[in-house]
N, C-alpha and C positions, 0 to 999 in steps of 0.2 A: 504494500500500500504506500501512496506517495504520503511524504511528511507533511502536505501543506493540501487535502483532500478537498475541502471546502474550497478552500482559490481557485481550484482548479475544473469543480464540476464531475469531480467524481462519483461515481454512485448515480448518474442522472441517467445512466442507462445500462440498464443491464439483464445479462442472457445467459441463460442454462441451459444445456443439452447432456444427458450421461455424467462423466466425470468431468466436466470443462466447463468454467464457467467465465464471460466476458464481463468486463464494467468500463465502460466507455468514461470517459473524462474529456470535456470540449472545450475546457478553457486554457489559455494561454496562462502560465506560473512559472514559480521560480524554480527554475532547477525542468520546468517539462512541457513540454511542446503537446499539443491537443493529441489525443489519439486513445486507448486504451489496455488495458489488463488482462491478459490471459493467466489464470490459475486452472489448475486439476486440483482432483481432490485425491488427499492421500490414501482417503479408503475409514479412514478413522475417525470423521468428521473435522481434518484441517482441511486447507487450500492449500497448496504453493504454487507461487509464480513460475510460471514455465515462459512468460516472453510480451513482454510492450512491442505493441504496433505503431508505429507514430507518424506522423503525418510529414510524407515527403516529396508534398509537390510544391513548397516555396511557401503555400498560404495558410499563416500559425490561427491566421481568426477566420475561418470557414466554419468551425464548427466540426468540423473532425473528429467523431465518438459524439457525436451526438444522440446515434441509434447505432445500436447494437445487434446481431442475430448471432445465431449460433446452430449449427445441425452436426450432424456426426462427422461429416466430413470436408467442413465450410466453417468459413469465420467472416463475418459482410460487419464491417464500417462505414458509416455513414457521416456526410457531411451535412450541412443547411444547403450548399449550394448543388448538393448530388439529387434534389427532389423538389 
């Protein structure tokens, strides 16, 4: 989990499928670029982070993790400007 949650819009969207779960973060912070969280679950009821997606097409205030999906074999981030 990033250190500064609330700055950044974490938690504003988020998605489950099996053991994977996504949580989108859309705002520009200190320390991270909009994008979001991939965690699995360790089976025990933790999470760990398995890998941040981040937004790398130049533009930090799009909106990037704003929406979230998740299926077994797919991971879809959404922008403001993708819809």
């Amino acid at each position: 989990m990033p250190d500064n949650p609330d700055d950044i819009g974490f938690g504003g969207a988020v998605a489950a499928e099996g053991d994977t779960l996504v949580v989108g973060a859309y705002l520009l912070g200190n320390n991270y670029d909009p994008g979001s969280w991939v965690y699995k679950s360790d089976g025990c009821g933790g999470w760990t982070l398995e890998e941040r997606l981040e937004v790398n097409f130049g533009d930090y205030e799009s909106g990037y993790g704003q929406e979230v999906a998740v299926t077994a074999d797919h991971i879809f981030v959404a922008s403001e400007d993708s819809y």
